[in-house]
N, C-alpha and C positions, 0 to 999 in steps of 0.2 A: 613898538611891539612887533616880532618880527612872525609870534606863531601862537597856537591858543593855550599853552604851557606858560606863558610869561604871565597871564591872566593870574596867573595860582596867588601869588604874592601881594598881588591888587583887592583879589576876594576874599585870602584870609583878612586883608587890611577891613576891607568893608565888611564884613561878616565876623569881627571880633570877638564877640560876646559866644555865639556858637563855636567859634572853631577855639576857645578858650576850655569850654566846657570839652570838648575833644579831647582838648592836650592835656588836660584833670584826667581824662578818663583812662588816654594811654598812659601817662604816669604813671597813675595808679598799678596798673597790671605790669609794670616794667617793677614798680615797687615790692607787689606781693612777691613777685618770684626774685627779687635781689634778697629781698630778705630772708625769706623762705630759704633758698641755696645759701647765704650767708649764714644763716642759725644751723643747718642741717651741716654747712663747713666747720662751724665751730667746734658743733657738740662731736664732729669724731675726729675733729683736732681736740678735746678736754677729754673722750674718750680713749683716745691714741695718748696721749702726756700719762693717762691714766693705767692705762695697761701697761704701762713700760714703768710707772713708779712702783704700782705691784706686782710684777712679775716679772718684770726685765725686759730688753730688747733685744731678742732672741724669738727665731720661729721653729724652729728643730731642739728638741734634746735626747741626746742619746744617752739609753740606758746600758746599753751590752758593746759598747764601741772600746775597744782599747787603743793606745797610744797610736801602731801603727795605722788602724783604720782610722782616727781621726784627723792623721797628719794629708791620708789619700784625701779625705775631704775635703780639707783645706785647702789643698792642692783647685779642686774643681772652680773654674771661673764664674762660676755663682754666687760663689761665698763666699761672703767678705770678712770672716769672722769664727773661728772655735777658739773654746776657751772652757779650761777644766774647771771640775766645783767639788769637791765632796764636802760631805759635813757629818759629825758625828755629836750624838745627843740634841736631835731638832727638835725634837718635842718635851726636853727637858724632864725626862723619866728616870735616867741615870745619872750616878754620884759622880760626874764632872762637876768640881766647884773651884773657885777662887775666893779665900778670904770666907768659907762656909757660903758662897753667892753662887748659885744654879748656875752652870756656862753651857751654852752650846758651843761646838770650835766649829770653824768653816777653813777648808783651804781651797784655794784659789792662785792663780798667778796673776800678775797687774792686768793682762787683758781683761778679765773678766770686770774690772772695775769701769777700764777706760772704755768697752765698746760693748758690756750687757746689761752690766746693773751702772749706769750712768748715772741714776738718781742718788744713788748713794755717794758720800764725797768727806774728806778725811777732814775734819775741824781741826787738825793740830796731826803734826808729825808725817809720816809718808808710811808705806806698803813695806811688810817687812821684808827685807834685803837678803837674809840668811835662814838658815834653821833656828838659831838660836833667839830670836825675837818673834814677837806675837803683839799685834794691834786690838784695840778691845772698843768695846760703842761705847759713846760719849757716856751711858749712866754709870758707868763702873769708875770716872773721874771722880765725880763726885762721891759716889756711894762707897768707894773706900779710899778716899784720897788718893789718888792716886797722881803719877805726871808724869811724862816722856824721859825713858830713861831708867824709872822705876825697874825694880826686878817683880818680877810675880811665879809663884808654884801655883801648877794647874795638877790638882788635886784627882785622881784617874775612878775608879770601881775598882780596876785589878789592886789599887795600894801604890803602885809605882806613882811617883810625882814626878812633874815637870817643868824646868823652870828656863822662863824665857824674860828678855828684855824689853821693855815698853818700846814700839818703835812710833807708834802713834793711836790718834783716838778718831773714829768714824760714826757717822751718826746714827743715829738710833732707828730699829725700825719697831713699827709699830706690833709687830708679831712676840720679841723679846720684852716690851715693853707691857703687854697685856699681860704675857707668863711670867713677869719679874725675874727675865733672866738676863746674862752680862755672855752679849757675843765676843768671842777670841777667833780674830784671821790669823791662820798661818799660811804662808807660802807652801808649795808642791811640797818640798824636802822636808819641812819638818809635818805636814798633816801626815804623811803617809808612813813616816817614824811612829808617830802617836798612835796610828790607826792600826798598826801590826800590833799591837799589847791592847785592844779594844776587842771586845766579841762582838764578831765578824755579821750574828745572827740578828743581830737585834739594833735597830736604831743606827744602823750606819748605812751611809750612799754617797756613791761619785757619780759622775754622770761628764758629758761634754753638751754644752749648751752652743749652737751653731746660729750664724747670724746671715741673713743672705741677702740679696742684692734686689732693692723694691724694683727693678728694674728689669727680673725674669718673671715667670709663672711658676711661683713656690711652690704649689701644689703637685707639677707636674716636676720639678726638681726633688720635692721630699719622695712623692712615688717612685721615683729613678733611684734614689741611695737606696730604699728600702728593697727594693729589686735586687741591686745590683748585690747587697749581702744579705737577703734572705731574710730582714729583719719584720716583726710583727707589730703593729702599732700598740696593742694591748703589754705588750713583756717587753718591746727593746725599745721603743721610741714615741714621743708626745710632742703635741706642736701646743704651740701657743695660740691659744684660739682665738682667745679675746683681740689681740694684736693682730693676726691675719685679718680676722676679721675689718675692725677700723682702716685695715689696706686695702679691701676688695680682694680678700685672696682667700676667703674660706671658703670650704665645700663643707660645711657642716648644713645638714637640712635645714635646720632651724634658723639661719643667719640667710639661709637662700631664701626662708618666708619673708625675712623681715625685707631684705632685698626686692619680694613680689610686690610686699603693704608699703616698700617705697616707690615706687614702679605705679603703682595705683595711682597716690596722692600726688605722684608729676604729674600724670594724666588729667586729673581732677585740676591740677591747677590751671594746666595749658588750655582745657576748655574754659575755666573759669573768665581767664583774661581774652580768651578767644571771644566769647558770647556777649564780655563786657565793653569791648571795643566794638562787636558788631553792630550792638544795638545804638553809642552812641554814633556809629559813622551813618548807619539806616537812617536816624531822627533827624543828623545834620542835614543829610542828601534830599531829605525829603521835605526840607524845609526851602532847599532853592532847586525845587522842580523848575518855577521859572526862567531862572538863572539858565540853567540848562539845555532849557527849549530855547533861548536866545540865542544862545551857541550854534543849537542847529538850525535857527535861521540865515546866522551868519555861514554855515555854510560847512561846521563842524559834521564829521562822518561819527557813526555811532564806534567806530575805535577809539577815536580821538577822545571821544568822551571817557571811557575806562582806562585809557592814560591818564587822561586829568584828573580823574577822583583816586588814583592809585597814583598817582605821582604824588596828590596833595596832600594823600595820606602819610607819604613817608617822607616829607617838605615837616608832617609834624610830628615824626620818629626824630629831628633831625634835633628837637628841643623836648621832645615828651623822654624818650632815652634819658638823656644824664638829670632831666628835673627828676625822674623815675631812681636813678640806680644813686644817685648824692645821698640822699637821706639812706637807703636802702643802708648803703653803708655806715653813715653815721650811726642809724640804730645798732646794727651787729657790733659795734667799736663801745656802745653803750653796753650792750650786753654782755661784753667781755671785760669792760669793767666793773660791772656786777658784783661780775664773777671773782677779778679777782680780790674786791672789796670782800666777798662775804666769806671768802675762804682762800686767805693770799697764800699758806702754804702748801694749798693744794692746785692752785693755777695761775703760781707766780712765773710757769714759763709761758702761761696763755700769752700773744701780743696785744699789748694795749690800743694799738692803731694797724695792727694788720690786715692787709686787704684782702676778701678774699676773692681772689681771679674769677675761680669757679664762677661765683654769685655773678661777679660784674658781665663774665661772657657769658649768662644762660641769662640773666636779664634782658642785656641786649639782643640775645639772640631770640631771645621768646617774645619780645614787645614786638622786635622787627618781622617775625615769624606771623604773628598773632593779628598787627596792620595786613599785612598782605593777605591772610584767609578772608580777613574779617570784612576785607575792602571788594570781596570781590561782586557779593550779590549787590549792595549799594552802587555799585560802578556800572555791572547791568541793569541795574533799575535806572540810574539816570541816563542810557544810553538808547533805553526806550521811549524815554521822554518825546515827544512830537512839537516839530514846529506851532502847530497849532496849539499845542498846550502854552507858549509861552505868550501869546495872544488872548488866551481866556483866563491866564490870573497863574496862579497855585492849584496846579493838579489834586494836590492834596485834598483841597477844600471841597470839590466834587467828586469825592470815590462814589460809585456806584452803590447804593442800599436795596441790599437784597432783602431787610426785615427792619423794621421799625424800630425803638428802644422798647422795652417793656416797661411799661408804666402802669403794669396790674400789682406786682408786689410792691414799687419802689411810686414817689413822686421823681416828678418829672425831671430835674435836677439831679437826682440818685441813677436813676434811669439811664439817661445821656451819658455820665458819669461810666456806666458799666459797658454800655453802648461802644462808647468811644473806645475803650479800651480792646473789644472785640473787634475793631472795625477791621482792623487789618491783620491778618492772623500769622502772617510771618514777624509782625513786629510783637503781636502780643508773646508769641512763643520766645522771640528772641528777649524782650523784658523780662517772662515770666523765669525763664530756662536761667540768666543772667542772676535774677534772686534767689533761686532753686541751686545755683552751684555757690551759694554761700550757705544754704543749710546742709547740703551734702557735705562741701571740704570741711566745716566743723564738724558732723558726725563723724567725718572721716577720723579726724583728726585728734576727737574724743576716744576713740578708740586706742589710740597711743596714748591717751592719758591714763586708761584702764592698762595698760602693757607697764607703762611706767610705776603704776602703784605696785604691778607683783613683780616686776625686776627689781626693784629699789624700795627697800625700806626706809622712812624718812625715824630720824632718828625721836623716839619718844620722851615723854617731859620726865621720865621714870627713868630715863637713860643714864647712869653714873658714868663721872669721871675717873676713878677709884673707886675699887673694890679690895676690900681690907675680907681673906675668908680663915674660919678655921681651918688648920691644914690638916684633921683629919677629920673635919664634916660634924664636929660637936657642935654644941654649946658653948661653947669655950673663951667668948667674947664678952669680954665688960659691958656689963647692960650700962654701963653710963660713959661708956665710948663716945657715942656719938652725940652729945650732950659734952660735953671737952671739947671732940672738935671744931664743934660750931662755936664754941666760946674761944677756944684757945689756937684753932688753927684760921685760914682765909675759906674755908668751908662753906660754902652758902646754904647746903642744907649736909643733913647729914641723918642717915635711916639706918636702923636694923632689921633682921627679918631670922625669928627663930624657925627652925626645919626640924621636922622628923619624918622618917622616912620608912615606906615599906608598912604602912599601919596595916593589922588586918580588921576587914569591918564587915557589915550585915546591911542590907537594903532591901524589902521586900522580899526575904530568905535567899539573896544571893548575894552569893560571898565575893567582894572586889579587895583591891590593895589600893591605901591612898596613900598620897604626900599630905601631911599637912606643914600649914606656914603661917605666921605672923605678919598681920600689917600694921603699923602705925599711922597716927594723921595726917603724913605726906601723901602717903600711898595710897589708904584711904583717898584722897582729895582725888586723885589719880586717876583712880580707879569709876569715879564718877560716870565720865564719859565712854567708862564702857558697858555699864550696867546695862542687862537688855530687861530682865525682869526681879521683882521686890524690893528691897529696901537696905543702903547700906546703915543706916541708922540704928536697923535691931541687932547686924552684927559686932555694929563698936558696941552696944550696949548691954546685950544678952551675954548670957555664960556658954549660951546654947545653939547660938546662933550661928550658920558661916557660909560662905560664900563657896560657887564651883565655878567651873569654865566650860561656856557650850563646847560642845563637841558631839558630832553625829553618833558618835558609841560611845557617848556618857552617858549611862540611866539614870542618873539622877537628875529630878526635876523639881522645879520651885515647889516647899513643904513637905518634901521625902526628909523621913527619920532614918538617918545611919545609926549603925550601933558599932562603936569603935572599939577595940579589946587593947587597953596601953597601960603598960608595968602592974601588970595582972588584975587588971579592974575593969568593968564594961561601961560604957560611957554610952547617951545617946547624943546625938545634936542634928539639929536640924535643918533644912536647905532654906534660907531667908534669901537668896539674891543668887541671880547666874549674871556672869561677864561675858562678856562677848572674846575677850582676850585676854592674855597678862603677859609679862613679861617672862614666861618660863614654859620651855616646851613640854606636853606632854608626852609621857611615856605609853608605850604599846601593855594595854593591861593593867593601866593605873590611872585613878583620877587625882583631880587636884583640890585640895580645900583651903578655902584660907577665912581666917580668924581675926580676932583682936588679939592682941599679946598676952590682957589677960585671960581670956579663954582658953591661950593655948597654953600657959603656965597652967590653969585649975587641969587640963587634960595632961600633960606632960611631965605636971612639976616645974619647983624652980631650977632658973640657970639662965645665961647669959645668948648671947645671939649667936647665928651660926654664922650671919655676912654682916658687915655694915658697907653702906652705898653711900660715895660720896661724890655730888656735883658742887663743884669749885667755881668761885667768880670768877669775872672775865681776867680780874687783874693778877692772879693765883700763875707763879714763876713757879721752875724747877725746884727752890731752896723751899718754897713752900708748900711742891711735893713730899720732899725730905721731912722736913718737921713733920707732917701725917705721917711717913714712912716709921719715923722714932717714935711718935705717939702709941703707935700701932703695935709693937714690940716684935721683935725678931723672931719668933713664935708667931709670924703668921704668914698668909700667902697676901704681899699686897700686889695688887694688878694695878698698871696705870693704862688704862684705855685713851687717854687722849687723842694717841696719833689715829688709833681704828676709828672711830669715833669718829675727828677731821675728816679723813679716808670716806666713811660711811658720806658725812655729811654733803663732802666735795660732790660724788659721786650723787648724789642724789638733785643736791641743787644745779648741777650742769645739764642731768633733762629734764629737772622740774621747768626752767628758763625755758631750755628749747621749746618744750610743748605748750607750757602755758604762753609762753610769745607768741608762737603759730596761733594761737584762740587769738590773742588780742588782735594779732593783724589780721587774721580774718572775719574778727569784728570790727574793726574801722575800717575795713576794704567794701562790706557788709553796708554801712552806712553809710558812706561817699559814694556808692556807688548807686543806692534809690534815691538818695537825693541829687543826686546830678544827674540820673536815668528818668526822671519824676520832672528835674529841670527843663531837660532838652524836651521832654515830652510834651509840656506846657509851651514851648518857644514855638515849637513846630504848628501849636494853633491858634497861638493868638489871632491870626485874622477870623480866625470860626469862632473865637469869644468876642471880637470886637461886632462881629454880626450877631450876635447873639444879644449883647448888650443893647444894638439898637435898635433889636425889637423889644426891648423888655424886662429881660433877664436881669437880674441884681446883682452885685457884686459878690455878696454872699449867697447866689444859687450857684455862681460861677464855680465859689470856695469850696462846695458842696459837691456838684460835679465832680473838681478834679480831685478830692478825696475819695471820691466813690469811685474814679480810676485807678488811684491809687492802690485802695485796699482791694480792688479786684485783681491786680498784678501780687499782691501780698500774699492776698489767699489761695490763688493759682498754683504762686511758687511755692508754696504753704505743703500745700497738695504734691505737685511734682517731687517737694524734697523731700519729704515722706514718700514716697514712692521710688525714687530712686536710691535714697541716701540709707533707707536703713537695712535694704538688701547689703551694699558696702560696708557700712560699721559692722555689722554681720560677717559678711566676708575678714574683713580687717582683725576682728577680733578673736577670730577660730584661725587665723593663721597666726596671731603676734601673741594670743592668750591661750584657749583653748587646747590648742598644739602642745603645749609647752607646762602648763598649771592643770588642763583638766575643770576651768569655770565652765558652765554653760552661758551660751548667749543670754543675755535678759535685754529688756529695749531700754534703752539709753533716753528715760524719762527726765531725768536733770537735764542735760545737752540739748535733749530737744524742745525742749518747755523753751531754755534760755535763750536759741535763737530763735526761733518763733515769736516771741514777744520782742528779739532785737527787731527783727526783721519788722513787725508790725509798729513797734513804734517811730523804728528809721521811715516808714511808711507816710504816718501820720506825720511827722516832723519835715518829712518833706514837700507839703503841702506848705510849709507856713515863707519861702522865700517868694514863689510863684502869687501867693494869695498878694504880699505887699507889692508885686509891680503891678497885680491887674490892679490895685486900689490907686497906686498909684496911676496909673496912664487914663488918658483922658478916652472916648470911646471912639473920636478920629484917629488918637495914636495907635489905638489898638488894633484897627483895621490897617493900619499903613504900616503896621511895625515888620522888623526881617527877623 
């Protein structure tokens, strides 16, 4: 041994057990943050797949651009990419038809396939070639026979027809598929044929869709074209927000909150692991005071000293790193399996083993970041250590008592117990402070769980796959429709729901307009979980009986009599239940009633349903959308929601994962880290239990003691986390909610009950490894032990 640096490698050897619990603890905080960046990479890598599947991959679209300004654009070394679009009948209002089949027509040239809308992709045949040909989405194969090659007339408003050649079939998006409508691409030459015999005023738009280079400052490029021709973002031009955004390139206020409430939760985490590693390197340090004072017998200067606890420190970066960032990884590689198990067609381009860099270099860079703060006050504390401390034992063991325990409210074991835990007040702060930033970063964190439930609707059990409507809002639907489907199609349920609309009625002499609606015993069942007050049971059963939806300017309240006026007769019924929600939004000026079917035939008369809502099993193909589609008869409007639906679902279950993963890791971060802060805490005095024991003290006063430490760091941090943590969730929540919906703050009583009671029982639970060695160890080991 040539210097006191080579010692490092000898003492972690002899000091195993402590410098063990170490390398747990930096893991750990190299852990949370690999995961943490890894989940946080994910979710706007699934939010980036996600914007570019709905909206394309495109950050500029111009609306008043013509040919030559789009080609100067082109031109600028920014942009990688314009590409023309128009479309005529998007919202499928006008008598374009095929085969009597609603069409919207879209033109396009190939670039717009190959470099903006990329998600879309030709199942059969290729882009048409000429004017004379036109490509149509995969439902119009089936839904009129159709095959590559085929001829087709596209049927106009003005009377003229047009007939073009199948050149191929592309896949379906979910927007035609909701409207049961059959998209036709044509190429530049023939849309702009078509589109001169179209009025000009209604339902038609071209545009240039522009794509730029993630590799400028888009913001500061799109303000430059807008400049440069005088264009207004409201009348000539729109960016893709969603997509800038998941780039780091929006200036929209509300994506710069979310930007702040991310800003915050780094913050939160980098102390977290900062305070987590300070407190285990304090306990180590403090546990070989003697150690230390030997060094400066031998002749070690007080530098030398904060080199060797800062050298030894990052001697155990050197293995706490990759045991830290390995799993880190593996979980996010989990989670993106998940993901794409619960919804493969919506993040079958997720990578199933992709790494994310991000994660791995802000892990290592924070564990390594996080050893050096955290090593520094431990490193001057051991460099104060005195030769003569290494002569009289473990400095520890004789700190200075400035006040006794108090043994007026507690016995004497509880006392000590609470004692101990105050004795040193940089370590109790750094323990307390240590369990206090895992109730903070969960409130933090719970707050984006409230952001997430109003960005994202999770899809409800009310939610149809198909929707069969009358097409002009009657009656008009076979009451024993859906009763056949269920028998005769793969239907797993199948509802109706009669409507009448515009009722006029009476309530405590004022006069309101309702909707009324029929429910059945699905919907009923449904509808359980949202009842806030009365009884669904006297509405299935009454004649009189029917339901309404809260709403802050609904006046009517549980047991108000309306008085309905319908097909010239006055009717009363009365309020037996309010819902908290339903599936149908309310109109400005109108409320909502809903019925049993028979009540609403005694009020209505007979007739048939206005919708039937069909949720399909898992195993329910295309061919056995079809057979519903004939069921249903061509006299009606059928919608196939599937894809929105996916879409919906995808979209929701990729931040459900992120957020709720964020709670779990920092509920197992949460409880490794009191019971390993609780461990080291206990190693540090066994020699003050072993003299304890040999005067006296029992095994079970000992147990008692360190519980009574324990639940005083509990309740401490208890305290501080409410104190610091719900000013945060507050802050958090009035930037990523508030700002944006208009909720007020309320305190976050679920979240903080949940960890409060983690935290107390990781508390308790950590008592019970330390209680089996003091039983185990004899009362000589326990005075001799390191």
């Amino acid at each position: 041994m040539k210097r006191y640096l080579d010692l490092i490698p000898i003492s972690a050897k002899v000091h195993r057990k402590q410098s063990r619990m170490t390398l747990i603890c930096i893991s750990l905080a190299v852990f949370l943050v690999t995961v943490i960046f890894g989940m946080a990479d994910m979710e706007v890598r699934s939010q980036r797949i996600q914007a570019v599947k709905d909206y394309g991959n495109w950050h500029l679209m111009l609306k008043s651009a013509d040919e030559k300004e789009a080609a100067m654009i082109k031109a600028r070394p920014e942009v990688t990419e314009v590409a023309w679009y128009g479309v005529l009948n998007y919202r499928l209002a006008q008598d374009y038809r095929i085969d009597s089949q609603k069409a919207a027509v879209c033109g396009f040239n190939p670039e717009f396939l190959s470099s903006i809308f990329t998600e879309l992709a030709f199942v059969e045949g290729n882009f048409p070639r000429n004017g004379e040909e036109a490509a149509l989405t995969e439902n119009a194969k089936e839904r009129l026979n159709l095959k590559v090659g085929d001829s087709i007339t596209l049927d106009t408003p003005g009377g003229k027809p047009f007939k073009y050649k199948i050149s191929g079939f592309i896949e379906n998006t979910s927007m035609l598929m909701k409207a049961d409508g059959i998209g036709t691409l044509l190429n530049q030459e023939a849309f702009r044929a078509l589109s001169e015999t179209a009025d000009e005023t209604f339902d038609q738009d071209s545009c240039y869709y522009v794509q730029l280079s993630e590799r400028c400052d888009m913001n500061e490029v799109i303000a430059d074209i807008a400049e440069q021709y005088h264009w207004s973002e409201k009348e000539d031009f729109a960016k893709n927000t969603k997509l800038l955004a998941t780039l780091g390139q929006s200036d929209d206020s509300f994506i710069g909150q979310l930007y702040t409430a991310a800003f915050v939760l780094f913050l939160l985490v980098l102390l977290a692991g900062i305070l987590m590693i300070a407190s285990s390197l304090n306990s180590n340090v403090m546990q070989r005071t003697e150690f230390f004072g030997m060094l400066r017998c031998l002749g070690a200067s007080k530098k030398q000293i904060i080199r060797f606890v800062r050298l030894e420190a990052f001697q155990w970066c050197k293995w706490a790193v990759p045991i830290g960032i390995l799993p880190g990884v593996a979980v996010v590689w989990v989670l993106c399996a998940v993901l794409r198990f619960l919804s493969p067609a919506y993040f079958a381009a997720m990578p199933a083993f992709g790494v994310s860099w991000i994660s791995v270099i802000c892990g290592a860079a924070v564990g390594l970041l996080t050893v050096l703060l955290a090593a520094q006050s431990p490193a001057k504390k051991a460099a104060r250590v005195s030769p003569l401390t290494a002569v009289s034992g473990n400095a520890y063991a004789f700190q200075k008592v400035r006040r006794a325990a108090n043994t007026r409210l507690f016995k004497v074991d509880t006392a000590l117990g609470v004692h101990h835990a105050k004795a040193s007040k940089k370590n109790f702060l750094l323990m307390a402070g240590s369990f206090a930033l895992s109730i903070i970063l969960f409130l933090a964190f719970s707050a984006a769980m409230d952001f997430m439930h109003h960005a994202i609707q999770p899809l409800k059990p009310y939610t149809p796959d198909i929707s069969i409507v009358s097409p002009d809002n009657t009656r008009s639907l076979s009451s024993d429709l859906p009763g056949r489907l269920e028998d005769e199609s793969p239907a797993e349920k199948a509802y109706g729901r009669m409507f009448a609309y515009d009722i006029p009625a009476e309530t405590h002499k004022k006069s309101l307009k309702l909707d009324l609606l029929s429910y059945e015993k699905h919907q009923f069942q449904w509808a359980e979980d949202a009842l806030l007050q009365g009884s669904l049971e006297d509405v299935r059963q009454k004649k009189d009986a029917v339901l309404t939806v809260y709403d802050r300017q609904n006046p009517l309240r549980l047991g108000d009599t309306v008085t309905l006026r319908s097909q010239g007769e006055t009717k009363e019924v009365t309020i037996a239940g309010i819902l908290s929600d339903s599936p149908f939004n309310r109109e400005e000026g109108k409320e909502i009633l809903i019925c049993s079917e028979e009540t609403f035939r005694s009020l209505q008369g007979a007739g048939g349903y206005t919708i039937v809502d069909v949720k399909l099993s898992d195993e329910a193909s295309d061919q056995d959308v079809n057979e519903i589609r004939r069921m249903a008869g061509p006299d009606t409007v059928f919608s196939d929601r599937r894809a929105s639906n996916a879409e919906a679902q995808g979209a929701y279950l990729s931040l459900a994962l992120f957020i709720y993963g964020f709670l779990v890791v920092i509920a197992l971060i949460t409880v490794f880290n009191i019971i390993n802060s609780i461990a080291m805490s206990v190693s540090a005095r066994l020699r003050q239990y072993g003299a304890m024991r040999a005067i006296g003290m029992s095994s079970r006063q000992l147990i008692k003691m360190i519980l009574a430490e324990s639940a005083t760091y509990a309740a401490a941090s208890s305290i501080i986390g409410c104190i610091a943590g719900l000013p945060i969730h507050r802050f958090l929540y009035e930037n990523l909610v508030t700002s944006r919906w208009g909720d007020p703050w309320q305190l976050p009583l679920g979240p903080l009950l949940l960890i409060m009671l983690l935290v107390a029982a990781s508390s308790a639970a950590a008592v019970y490894g330390p209680a089996k060695r003091i039983h185990r160890l004899s009362i000589v080991d326990t005075i001799s032990a390191q």
